[in-house]
C-alpha positions in Angstrom: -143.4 -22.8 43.5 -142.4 -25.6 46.3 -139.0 -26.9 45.4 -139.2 -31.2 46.5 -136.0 -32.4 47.4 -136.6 -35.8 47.2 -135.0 -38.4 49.8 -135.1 -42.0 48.0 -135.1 -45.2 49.8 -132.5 -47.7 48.3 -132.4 -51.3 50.9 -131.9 -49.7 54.8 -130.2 -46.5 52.9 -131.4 -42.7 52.1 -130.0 -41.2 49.8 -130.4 -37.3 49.7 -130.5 -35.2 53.1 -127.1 -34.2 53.3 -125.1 -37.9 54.1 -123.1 -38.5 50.9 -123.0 -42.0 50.3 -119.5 -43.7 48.8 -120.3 -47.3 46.6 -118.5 -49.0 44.1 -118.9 -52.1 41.4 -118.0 -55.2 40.9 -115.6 -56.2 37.9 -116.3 -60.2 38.3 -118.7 -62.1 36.3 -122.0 -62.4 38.1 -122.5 -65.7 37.0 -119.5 -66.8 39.0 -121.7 -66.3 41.8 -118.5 -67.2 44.4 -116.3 -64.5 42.8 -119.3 -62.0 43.1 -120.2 -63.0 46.5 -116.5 -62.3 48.0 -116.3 -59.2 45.9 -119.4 -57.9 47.2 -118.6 -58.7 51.0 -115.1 -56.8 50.4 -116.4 -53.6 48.9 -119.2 -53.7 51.8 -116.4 -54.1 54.3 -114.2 -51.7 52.9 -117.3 -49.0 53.4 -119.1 -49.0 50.2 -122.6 -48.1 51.0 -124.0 -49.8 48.0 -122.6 -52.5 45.4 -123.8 -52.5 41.8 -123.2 -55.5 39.7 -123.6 -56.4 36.1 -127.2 -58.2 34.7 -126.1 -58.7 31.0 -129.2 -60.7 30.7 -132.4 -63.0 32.0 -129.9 -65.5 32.6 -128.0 -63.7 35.0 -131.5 -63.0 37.3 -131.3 -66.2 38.7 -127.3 -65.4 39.6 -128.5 -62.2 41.8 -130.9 -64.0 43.6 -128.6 -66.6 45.0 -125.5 -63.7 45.5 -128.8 -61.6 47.5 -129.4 -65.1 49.1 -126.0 -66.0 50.4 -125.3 -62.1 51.2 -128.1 -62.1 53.7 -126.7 -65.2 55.0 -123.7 -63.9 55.6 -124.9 -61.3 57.7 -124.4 -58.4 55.1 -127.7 -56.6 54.1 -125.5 -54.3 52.0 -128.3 -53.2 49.0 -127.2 -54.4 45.6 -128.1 -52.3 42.3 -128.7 -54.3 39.2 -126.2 -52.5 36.3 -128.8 -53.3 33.0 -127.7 -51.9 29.6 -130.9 -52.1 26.8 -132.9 -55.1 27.9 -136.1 -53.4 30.0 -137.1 -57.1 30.1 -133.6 -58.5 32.0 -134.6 -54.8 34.2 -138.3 -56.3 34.8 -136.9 -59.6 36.3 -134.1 -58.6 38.5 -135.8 -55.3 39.7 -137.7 -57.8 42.8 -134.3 -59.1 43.8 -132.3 -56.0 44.2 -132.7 -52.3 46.1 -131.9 -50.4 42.8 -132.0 -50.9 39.4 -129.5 -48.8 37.0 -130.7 -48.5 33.9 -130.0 -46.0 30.5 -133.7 -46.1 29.4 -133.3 -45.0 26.1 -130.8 -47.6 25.1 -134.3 -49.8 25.8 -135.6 -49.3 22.2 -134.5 -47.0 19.4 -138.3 -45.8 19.0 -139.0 -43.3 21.7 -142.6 -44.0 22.6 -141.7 -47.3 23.2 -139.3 -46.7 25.4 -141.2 -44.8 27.6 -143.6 -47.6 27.8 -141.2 -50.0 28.9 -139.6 -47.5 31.5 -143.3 -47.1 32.6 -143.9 -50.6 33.2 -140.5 -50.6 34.9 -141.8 -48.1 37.3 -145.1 -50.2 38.1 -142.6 -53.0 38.9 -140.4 -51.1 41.1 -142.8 -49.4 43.2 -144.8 -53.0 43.8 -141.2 -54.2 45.4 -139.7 -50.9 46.7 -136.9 -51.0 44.2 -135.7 -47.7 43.8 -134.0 -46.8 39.8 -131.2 -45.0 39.5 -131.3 -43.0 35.5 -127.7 -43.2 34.2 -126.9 -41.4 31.0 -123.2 -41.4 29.9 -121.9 -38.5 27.7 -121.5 -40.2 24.0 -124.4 -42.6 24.7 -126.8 -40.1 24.4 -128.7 -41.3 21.4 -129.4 -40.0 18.1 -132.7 -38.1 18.8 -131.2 -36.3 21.8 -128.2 -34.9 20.0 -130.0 -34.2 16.8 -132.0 -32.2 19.1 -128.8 -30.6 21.2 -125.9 -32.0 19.9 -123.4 -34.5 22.1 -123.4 -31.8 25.0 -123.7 -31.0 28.4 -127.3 -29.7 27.8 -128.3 -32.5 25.6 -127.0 -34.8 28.7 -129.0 -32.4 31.3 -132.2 -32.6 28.9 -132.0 -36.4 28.3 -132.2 -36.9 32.1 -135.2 -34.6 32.3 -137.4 -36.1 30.0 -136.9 -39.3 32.3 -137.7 -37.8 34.9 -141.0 -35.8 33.9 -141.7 -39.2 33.4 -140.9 -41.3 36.7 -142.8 -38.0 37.6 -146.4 -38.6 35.2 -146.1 -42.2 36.7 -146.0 -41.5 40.2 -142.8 -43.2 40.3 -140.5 -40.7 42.7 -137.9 -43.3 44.2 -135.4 -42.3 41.1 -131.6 -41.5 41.6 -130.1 -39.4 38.6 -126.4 -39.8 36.9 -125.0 -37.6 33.9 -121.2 -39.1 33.6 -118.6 -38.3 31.4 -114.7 -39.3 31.4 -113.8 -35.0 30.2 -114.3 -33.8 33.9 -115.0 -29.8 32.1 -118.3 -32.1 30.4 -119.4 -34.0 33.3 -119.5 -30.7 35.9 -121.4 -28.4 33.5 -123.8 -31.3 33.2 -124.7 -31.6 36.8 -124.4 -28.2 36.8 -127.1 -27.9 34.2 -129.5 -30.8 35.5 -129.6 -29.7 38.7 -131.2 -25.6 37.8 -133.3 -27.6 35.7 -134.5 -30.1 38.7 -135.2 -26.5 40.5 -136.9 -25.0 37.9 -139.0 -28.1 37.3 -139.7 -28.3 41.4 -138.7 -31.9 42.0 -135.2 -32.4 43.0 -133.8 -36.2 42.8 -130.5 -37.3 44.5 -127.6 -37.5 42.0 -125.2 -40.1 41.9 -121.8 -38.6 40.9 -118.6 -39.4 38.9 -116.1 -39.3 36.3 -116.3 -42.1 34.4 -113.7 -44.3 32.7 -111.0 -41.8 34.4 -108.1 -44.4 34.4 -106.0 -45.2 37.1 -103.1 -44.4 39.6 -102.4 -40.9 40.6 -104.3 -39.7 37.4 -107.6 -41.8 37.6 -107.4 -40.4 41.7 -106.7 -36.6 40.8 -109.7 -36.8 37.8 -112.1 -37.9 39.7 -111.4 -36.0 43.1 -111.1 -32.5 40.5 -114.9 -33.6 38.9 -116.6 -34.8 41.8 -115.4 -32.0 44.4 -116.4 -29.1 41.7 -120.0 -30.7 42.1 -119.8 -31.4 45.9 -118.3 -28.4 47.6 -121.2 -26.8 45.4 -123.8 -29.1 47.3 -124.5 -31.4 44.3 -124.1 -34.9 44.7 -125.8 -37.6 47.3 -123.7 -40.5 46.5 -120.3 -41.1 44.8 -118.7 -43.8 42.5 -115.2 -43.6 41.9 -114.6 -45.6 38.6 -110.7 -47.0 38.9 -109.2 -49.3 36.5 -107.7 -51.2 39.6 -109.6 -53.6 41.9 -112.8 -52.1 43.0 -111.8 -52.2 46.7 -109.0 -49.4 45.8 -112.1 -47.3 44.8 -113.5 -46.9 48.6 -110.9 -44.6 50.2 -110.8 -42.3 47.8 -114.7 -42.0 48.0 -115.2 -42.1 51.4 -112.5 -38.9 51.4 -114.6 -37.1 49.1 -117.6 -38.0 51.0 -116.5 -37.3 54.6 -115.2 -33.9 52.8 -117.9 -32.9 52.0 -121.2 -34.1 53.6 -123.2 -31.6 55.9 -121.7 -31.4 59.4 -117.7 -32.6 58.3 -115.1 -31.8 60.2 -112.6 -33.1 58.3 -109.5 -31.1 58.6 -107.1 -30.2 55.1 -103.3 -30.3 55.7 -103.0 -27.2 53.5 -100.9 -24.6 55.4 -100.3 -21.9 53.5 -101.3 -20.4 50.1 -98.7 -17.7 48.0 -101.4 -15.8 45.5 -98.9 -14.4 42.0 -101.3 -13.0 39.6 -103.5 -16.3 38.5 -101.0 -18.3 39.5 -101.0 -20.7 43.2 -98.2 -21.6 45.4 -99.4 -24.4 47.8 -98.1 -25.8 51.1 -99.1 -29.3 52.2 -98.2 -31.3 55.5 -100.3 -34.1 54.2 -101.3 -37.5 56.3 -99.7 -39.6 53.3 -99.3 -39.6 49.3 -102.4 -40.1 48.5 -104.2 -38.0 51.0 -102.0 -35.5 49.1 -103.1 -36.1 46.2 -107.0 -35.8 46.8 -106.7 -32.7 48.8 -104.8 -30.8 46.6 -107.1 -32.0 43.8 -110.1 -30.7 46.1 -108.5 -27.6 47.0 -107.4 -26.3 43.5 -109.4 -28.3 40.7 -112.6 -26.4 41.0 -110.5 -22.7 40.6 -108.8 -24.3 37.7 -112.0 -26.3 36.1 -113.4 -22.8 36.4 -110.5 -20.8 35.1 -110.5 -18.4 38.5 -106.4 -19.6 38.2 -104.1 -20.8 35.4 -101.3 -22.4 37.2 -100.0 -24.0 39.7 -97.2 -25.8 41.9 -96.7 -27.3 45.9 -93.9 -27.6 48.1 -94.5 -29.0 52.1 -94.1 -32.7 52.7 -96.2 -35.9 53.3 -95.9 -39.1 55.8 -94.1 -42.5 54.1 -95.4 -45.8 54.1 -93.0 -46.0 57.1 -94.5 -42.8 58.9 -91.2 -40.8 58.1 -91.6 -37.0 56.2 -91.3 -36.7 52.7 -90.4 -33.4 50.7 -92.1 -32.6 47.9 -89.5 -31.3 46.2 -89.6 -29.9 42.3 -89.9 -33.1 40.5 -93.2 -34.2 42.6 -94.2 -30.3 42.0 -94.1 -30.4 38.5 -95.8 -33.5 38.0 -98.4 -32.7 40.5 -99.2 -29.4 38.4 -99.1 -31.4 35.4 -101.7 -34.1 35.9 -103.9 -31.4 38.0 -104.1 -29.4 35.3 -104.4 -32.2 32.4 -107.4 -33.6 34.9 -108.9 -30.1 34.7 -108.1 -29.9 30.7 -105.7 -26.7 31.0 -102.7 -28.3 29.9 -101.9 -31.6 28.0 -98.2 -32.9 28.9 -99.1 -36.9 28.1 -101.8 -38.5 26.4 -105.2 -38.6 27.4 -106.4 -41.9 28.7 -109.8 -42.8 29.0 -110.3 -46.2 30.7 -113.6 -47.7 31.7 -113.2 -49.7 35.4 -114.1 -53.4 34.2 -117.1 -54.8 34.9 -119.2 -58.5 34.6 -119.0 -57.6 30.7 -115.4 -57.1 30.5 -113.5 -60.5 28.4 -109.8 -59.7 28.7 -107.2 -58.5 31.0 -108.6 -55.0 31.2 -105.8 -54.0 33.6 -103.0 -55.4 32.4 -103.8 -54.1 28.5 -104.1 -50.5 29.9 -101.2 -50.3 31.4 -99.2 -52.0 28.4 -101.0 -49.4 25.8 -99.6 -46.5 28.2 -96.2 -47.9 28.2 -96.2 -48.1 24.6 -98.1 -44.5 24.0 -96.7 -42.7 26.7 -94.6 -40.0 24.0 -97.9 -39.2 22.3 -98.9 -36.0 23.7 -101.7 -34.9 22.2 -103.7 -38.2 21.7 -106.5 -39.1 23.3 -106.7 -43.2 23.6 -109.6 -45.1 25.1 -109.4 -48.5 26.7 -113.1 -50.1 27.3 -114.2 -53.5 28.8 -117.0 -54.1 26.2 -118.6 -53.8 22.8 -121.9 -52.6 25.3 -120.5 -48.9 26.1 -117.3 -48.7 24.7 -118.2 -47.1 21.5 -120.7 -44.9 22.9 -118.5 -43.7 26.1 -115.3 -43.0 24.3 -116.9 -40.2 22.6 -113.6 -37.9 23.1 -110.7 -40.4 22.0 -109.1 -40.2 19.3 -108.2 -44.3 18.9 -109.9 -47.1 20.7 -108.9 -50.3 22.0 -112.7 -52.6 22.8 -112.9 -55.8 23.9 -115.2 -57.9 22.2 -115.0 -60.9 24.1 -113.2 -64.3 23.1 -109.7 -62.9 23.2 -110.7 -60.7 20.4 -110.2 -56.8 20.7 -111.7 -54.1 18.0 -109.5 -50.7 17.3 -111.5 -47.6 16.6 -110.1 -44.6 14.9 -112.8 -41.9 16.6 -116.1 -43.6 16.4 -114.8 -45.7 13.1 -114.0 -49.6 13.6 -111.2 -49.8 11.3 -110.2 -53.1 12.9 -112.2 -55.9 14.3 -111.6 -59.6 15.6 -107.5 -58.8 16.6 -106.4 -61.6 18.6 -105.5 -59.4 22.5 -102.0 -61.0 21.8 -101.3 -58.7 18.8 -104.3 -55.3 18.8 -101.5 -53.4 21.3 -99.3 -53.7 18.1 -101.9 -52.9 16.0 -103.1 -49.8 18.1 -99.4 -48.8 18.0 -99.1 -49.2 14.5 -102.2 -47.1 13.1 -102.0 -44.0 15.4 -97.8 -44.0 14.5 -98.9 -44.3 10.5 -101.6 -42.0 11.1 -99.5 -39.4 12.7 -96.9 -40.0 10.0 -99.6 -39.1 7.3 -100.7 -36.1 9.2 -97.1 -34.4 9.1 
């Protein structure tokens, strides 16, 4: 059988052919169409390839147009993807303005069949405009006839995204990029790794838009997502990459364009590793990195795979890296051990801290996203074997924080809802008081445990 590897148009891009493509999101409110405007010409001058913001609803249509409007104006033709969670209608009336609509399409209606009909009218609306569709499908928003079928797993992610496509395929419909994220980067890899032998098998391979989602910020939302997108990309799967910070979007780009100049066909990029000291299954690794965080993405690169993989089971670096004021610095055993640490908590090997799941803030998002996460890490940092969420909205939180233990949702208004698992055991806390509250529960529940 003829394997198609399909090339898709989005704006003046292709994606697919062995350029890997970095792009980002905005966190402002697309109806503050100034704020949106100057976010999008900074994430396009910082090297995203795409921008993707946030359609909540039909009222928002009329915000993209004039953003696409004064964009063009501008001078920056950088394509825009319209972000749409359940409405296929609000998907129907931004898909003319945009290059690329991002859509879940079974959140579009809990009966199946009707959902394919509206993703099939979708289709007949993109293709008339040359709007491509990218199929996102987060781990935990799965649906309930998916995992009664296959549970909340990486296959039941894989086969989620191949019904949607058999179907883009029955309608003629081929412009389609594919997404299967997860914030547990062991999840998100075997999902690729799954969808992708099924593409094969099926003879139609779509580019794949990859990431880890909700992975946090800092040194461990950097190391996370380098570990999960590199397993995928030094494997050759992957066409374009997102990675979701909970930080300003424009800190998203570097680490991005790293793993995309790593990795697409024909790179040249050069890795500062010097020397490697095999013990048994355990690594000793020498670095003469460019700067900190260069260090950080490289050794995540280098090492996260064997460990994601369990080819090794530990690990630590010695060597030095350039200062802010270009002077060497050792790494000596303190910035070895917590290296090792948060490389092998990003790789789920070893748990030294919580685990923090923290979606990057989006249109949707009602509160100080930021500032809340770091405060709950502050106050949770001794609970080692805890997994907390932090989520921007009611809209995925629930559904994307499928491995936490608490969570801490916005619901807009100043209000915030805690979860204990998937449970709402609080709801309307003022954001002035839920940290206290979140504190409170998981201390009494850990209390009741011992």
């Amino acid at each position: 059988m003829e394997i198609k590897n399909r090339i898709v148009k989005v704006g003046n891009l292709s994606i697919g052919g062995g350029k890997i493509l970095p792009q980002s999101m905005c966190n402002t409110h697309t109806s503050d169409v100034d704020a949106t405007l100057r976010q999008c010409l900074a994430l396009s001058e910082a090297g995203s390839a795409l921008v993707r913001i946030t359609v909540p609803g039909p009222r928002e249509v009329e915000s993209v147009k004039e953003i696409k409007r004064r964009l063009l104006a501008e001078g920056c033709d950088v394509p825009l993807v319209a972000d749409i969670h359940f409405s296929s209608e609000t998907a129907i009336a931004v898909a003319p303005f945009v290059e690329k609509v991002r859509i879940n399409p079974g959140n579009f209606n809990r009966d199946h069949a009707e959902a394919c009909r509206q993703f099939s009218t979708l289709a007949g609306v993109c293709r008339e405009n040359g709007t491509a569709i990218r199929i996102g499908l987060n781990h935990g928003s799965l649906g309930e006839r998916i995992t009664s079928l296959y549970g909340n797993t990486p296959l039941a992610m894989a086969e989620a995204a191949m019904e949607w496509i058999r179907l883009a395929v029955d309608n003629d419909f081929f412009d389609i990029v594919v997404s299967l994220k997860a914030s547990n980067t062991v999840v998100m890899v075997e999902a690729y790794r799954l969808l992708a032998a099924k593409m094969a098998e099926y003879g139609h391979v779509f580019p794949l838009h990859v990431g880890v989602t909700e992975a946090g910020n800092g040194d461990s939302g950097r190391i996370k997502s380098c570990v999960g997108i590199s397993a995928l990309l030094s494997e050759g799967i992957g066409d374009t990459v997102r990675v979701s910070l909970t930080e300003d979007p424009v800190n998203e780009i570097p680490v991005a364009d790293y793993l995309c100049r790593r990795y697409s066909s024909g790179s040249q990029l050069e890795s500062s590793l010097s020397a490697v000291k095999v013990e048994g299954r355990s690594i000793r690794a020498t670095y003469h990195a460019p700067s900190r965080e260069r260090l950080l993405m490289e050794l995540s690169c280098d090492f996260g795979k064997r460990l994601l993989d369990k080819e090794i089971d530990d690990i630590s670096f010695d060597g030095d890296y350039a200062g802010a004021d270009g002077r060497r610095v050792e790494i000596d055993k303190s910035l070895s051990d917590y290296l090792a640490d948060e490389l092998l908590q990003a790789c789920r090997r070893r748990f030294y801290r919580p685990e923090y799941i923290a979606c990057p803030g989006c249109g949707r998002t009602m509160y100080d996203l930021q500032g809340a996460f770091e405060t709950v890490k502050k106050r949770t940092a001794h609970l080692k074997n805890t997994v907390i969420a932090v989520m921007g909205c009611v809209v995925n939180g629930p559904g994307e924080m499928a491995d936490a233990d608490w969570g801490y949702v916005g619901e807009g208004a100043h209000k915030v809802s805690i979860y204990h698992g998937r449970t709402p055991v609080l709801r309307h806390v003022p954001d002035t008081e839920a940290i206290d509250r979140l504190v409170e529960l998981i201390q009494e529940s850990n209390a009741a445990d011992n």
